[in-house]
N, C-alpha and C positions, 0 to 999 in steps of 0.2 A: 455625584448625581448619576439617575441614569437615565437613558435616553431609548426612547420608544419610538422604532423607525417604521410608518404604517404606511402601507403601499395598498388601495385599493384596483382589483384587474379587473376585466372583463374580456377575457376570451384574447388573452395578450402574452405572452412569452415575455417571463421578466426575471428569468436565473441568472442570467449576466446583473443584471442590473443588483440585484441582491447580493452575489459574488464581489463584487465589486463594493457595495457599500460592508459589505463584511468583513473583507481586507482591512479598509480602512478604519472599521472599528475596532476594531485586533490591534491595529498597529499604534491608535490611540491609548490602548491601555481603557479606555474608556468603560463601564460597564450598560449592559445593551441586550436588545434585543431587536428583530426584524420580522416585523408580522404584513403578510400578504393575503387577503382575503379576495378571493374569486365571486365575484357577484352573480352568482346566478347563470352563469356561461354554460354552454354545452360543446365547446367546441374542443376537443379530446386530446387535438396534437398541443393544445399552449396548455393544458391539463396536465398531459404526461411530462410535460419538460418543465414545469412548473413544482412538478412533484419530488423531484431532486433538490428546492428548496431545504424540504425538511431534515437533507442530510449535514447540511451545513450547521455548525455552532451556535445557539440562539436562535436561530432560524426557523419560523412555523411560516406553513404554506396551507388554508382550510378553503375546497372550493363549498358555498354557500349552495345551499337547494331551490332559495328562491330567490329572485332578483329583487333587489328593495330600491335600488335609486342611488346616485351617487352622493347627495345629503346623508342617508341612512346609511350606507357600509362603511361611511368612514367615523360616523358616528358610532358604531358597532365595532370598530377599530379601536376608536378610542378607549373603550368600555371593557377592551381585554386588554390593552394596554397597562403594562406593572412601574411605566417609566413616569421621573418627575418632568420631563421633558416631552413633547409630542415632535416629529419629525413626519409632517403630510411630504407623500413624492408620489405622485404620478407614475401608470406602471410604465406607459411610453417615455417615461424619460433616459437617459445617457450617462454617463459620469463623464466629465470634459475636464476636471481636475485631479489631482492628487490632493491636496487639502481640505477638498470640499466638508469632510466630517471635522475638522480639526477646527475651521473657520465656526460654524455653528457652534461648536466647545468652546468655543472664546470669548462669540457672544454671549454666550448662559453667566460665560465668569465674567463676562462684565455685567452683568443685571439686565440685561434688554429679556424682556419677557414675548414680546412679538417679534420673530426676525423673518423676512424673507430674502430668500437667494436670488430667487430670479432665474428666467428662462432665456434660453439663446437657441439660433436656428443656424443650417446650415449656410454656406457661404453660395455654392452653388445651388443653380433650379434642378428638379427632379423633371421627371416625365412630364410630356405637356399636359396628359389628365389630372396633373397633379399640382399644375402651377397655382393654382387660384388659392388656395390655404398658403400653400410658401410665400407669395407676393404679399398676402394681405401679414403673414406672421412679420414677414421682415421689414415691410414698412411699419409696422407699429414697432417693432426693435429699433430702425434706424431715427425712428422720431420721437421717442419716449424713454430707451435706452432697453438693456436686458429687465429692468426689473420696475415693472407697472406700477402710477401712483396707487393702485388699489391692490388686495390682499390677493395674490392667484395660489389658488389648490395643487400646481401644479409642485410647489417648490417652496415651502414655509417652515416654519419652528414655532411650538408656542408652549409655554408652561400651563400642564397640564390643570392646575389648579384653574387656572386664569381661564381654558378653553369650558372647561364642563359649567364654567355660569351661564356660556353665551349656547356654545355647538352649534352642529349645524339643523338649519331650519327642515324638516322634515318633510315641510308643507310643498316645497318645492320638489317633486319626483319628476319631472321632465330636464331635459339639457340646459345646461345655463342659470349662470347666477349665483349660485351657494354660495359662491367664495364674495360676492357684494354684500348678501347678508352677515356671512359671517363679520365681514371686517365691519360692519358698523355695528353691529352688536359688541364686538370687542372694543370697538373706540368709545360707546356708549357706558361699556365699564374702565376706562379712563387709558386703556391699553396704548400706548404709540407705537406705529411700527417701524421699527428698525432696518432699513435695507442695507444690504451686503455683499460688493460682489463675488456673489459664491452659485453661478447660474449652473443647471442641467441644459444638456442639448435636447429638444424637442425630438423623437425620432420619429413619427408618426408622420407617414405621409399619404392624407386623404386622397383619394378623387375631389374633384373638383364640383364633381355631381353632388357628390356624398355632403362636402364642407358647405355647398347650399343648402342641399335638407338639413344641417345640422345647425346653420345662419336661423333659417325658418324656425326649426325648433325652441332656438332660444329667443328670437322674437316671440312666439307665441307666449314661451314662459313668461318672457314680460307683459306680454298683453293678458295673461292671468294674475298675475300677481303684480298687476301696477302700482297697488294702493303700498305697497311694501315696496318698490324696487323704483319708479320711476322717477322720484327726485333724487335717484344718484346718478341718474345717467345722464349724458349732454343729446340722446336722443328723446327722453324726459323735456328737457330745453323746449326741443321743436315739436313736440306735439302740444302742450301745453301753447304754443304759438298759434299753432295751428287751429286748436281749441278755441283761443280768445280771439281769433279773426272770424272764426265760424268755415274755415276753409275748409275742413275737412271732404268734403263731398267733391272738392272741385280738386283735390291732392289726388283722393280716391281714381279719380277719370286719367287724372293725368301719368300717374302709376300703371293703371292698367293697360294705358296707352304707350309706353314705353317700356314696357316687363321685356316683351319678348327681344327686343334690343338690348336689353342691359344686362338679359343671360345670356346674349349671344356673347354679350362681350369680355362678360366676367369668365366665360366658358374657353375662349379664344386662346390664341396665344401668347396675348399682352394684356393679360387682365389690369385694371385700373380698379383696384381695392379701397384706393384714398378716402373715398367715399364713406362706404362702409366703416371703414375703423375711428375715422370721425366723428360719427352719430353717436358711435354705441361706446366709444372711451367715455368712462367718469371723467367726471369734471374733476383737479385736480385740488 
C-alpha cells in the first residue's frame, strides 16, 4: 500500500512536523509520500521555512495563489494524492509518539477503512490571553477522551477510494464543520470509524480574543448551513427547543443581556468553557 500524508497550512511553519512524519515513514519501510499545500498565505517567514519541505525525500511543499477554504484545499490535496491510503494532519499539529505511522499501517492491515488518532493537549495553561482555547480544549479531552465521538480533520486516515465518493463539502468556506459533514457522508456510505490511540499534540495556541471570533465564525457557519449541519449537533437539540416553545425572542433578550458578562468571563483568568463545549459536542 501506499500512503498519502496531506497536510493543509495557512501561513503556519510545519518542517518539523513533516521531518518528523518522514523519519517515521523511512523507518516503516513503508511506501509514501507527503504533500503540504499552503492556502493562499502571504506570510513569507512560514513560506521560507516551509520551503525546505521539498528538500526532504517524497516530500512536496506548493504555496497556492489563492485561498479556497479549508473544505477545498484539502480536497485539492486529495486530488494530487498517488496514495491508496489518505492520511489528513493538521499543519499545527506535534508528533507526541514514535509509532504514530506504524499504528495507522496496522490499521489499513487490519481492513478499518476509517481510522482516527485523535488529538491531545498540553498538561500545563499557556499565557493568560491564551487560556480560554486551552480550558475549553482540555475539558472536552478530560470528558470525552483524546479522540471525539465525531470525525476531526485534525488527525484521520481514510482509504482513498472510500473518501473521493463522499469529500469534503465545498459549500462550506467559512470556519467549522467540514469534518461533521464529512463523517456523515462516509457513515452514509456504510463507513464505521475506527478510533485508535494514536493522538497528535494540538500546538496552536490562540488568543483568547481570537478563539472567540473563531467560536462566532463557526456558529455562524451553522447558522448558514443549518438545514445540513444542525441535527448532528446537541446545540441542534436546543434550538429546535427553543423553536417549539416559541422562545426564541425572549433567549434573544436574555443573551444580549448577559453577553457582556460572559466575555468578561470567558476572557478572565478562570474561563468556565463547560458551557460551550456542551452545546456544540455531537450527540454521540
Amino acid at each position: 500500500m501506499k500512503l498519502s500524508v496531506l497536510i493543509p497550512a495557512y501561513e503556519r511553519t510545519c518542517y518539523k512536523l513533516v521531518e518528523d512524519l518522514q523519519t517515521q515513514l523511512e523507518e516503516s519501510r513503508a511506501e509514501y509520500e507527503i504533500i503540504v499545500f499552503e492556502d493562499g498565505g502571504r506570510d513569507q517567514v512560514s513560506h521560507i521555512a516551509n520551503l525546505k519541505i521539498n528538500d526532504l525525500t517524497h516530500c512536496h511543499y506548493e504555496r497556492r495563489t489563492r485561498n479556497v477554504g479549508r473544505s477545498a484545499i484539502r480536497n485539492r490535496l486529495a486530488d494530487e494524492a498517488q496514495g491508496e491510503w489518505l492520511l489528513f494532519i493538521d499543519a499545527d499539529a506535534k508528533m507526541v509518539r514514535r509509532d504514530f505511522i506504524r499504528r495507522y499501517l496496522a490499521a489499513a492491515a487490519e481492513g478499518h477503512k476509517l481510522v482516527c488518532g485523535g488529538i491531545t493537549h498540553r498538561d500545563t495553561p499557556p499565557a493568560r490571553d491564551c487560556l480560554l482555547r486551552w480550558c475549553y480544549d482540555r475539558t472536552f479531552e478530560l470528558q470525552v477522551g483524546p479522540v471525539s465521538p465525531q470525525l476531526s480533520c485534525f488527525n484521520f486516515m481514510v482509504e482513498r477510494a472510500l473518501f473521493m465518493k463522499v469529500r469534503f463539502n465545498e459549500s462550506v468556506t467559512t470556519y467549522g464543520w467540514e469534518d461533521v459533514l464529512l463523517g456523515v457522508g462516509l457513515k452514509e456510505q456504510g463507513a464505521e470509524m475506527t478510533t485508535i490511540d494514536n493522538p497528535l499534540l494540538h500546538d496552536d495556541a490562540d488568543k483568547s480574543v481570537r478563539f472567540m471570533e473563531k467560536t462566532r465564525e463557526s456558529l455562524n457557519t451553522l447558522h448558514t448551513h443549518e438545514h445540513l449541519l444542525l441535527q448532528y449537533t446537541r446545540l441542534g437539540n436546543v434550538v429546535n427547543t427553543i423553536r417549539r416553545w416559541h422562545m426564541a425572542a425572549v433567549v434573544r433578550g436574555l443573551f444580549v443581556a448577559a453577553r457582556p458578562l460572559m466575555e468578561h468571563q470567558l476572557l478572565g483568568r478562570h474561563p468556565d468553557s463547560r458551557a460551550v463545549w456542551s452545546v456544540l459536542l455531537p450527540p454521540r
